[in-house]
C-alpha positions as CSV (number, residue, x, y, z in Angstrom):
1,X,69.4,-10.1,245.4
2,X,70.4,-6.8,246.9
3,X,73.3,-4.5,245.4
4,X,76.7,-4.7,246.9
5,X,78.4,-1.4,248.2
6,X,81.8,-1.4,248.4
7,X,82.3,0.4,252.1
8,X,86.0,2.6,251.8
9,X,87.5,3.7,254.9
10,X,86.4,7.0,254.8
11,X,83.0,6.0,255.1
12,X,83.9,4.2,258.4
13,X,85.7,7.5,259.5
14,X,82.7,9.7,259.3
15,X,80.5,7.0,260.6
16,X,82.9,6.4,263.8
17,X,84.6,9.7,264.4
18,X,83.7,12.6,267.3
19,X,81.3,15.5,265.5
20,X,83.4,18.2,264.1
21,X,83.1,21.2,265.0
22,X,83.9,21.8,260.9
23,X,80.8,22.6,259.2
24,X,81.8,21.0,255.6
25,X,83.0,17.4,257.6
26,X,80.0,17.3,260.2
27,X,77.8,17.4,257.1
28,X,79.3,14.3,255.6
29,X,79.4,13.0,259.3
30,X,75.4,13.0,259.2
31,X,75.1,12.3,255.9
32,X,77.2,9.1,256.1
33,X,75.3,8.5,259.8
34,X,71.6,9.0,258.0
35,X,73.2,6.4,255.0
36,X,74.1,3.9,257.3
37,X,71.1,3.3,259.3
38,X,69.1,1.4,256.5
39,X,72.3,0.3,254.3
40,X,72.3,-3.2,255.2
41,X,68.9,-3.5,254.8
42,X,69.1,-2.5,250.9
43,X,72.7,-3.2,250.1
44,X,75.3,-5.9,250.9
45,X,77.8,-4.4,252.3
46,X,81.5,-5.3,251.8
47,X,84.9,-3.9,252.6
48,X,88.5,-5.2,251.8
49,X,91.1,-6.2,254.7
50,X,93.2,-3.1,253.8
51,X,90.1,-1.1,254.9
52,X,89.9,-3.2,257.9
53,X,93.6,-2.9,259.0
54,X,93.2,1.1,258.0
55,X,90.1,1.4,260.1
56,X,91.5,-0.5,262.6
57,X,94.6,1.7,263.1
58,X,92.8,4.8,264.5
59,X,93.5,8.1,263.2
């Protein structure tokens, strides 16, 4: 059975958004990019619909 990870909006922002030209953000950008790649593989990943509906919203 594999660990859940509870998956917050802001970890959908930096995985989705446009690289920032802000060094601080486009380092949690590739650091939430490098996370994701094997997530599902070693966690179950979950979010709540308020994350969806966020997410889903746009900026």
């Amino acid at each position: 059975m594999k660990p859940t990870a509870y998956i917050e909006t802001s970890a959908v922002s930096y995985l989705t958004s446009r690289p920032s030209r802000d060094v601080v953000v486009a380092a949690y950008q590739e650091i939430t990019r490098e996370w994701w790649r094997d997530a599902s593989s070693r966690f179950d990943l979950v979010a709540s619909g308020f994350v969806v509906a966020e997410a889903g919203a746009g900026n």
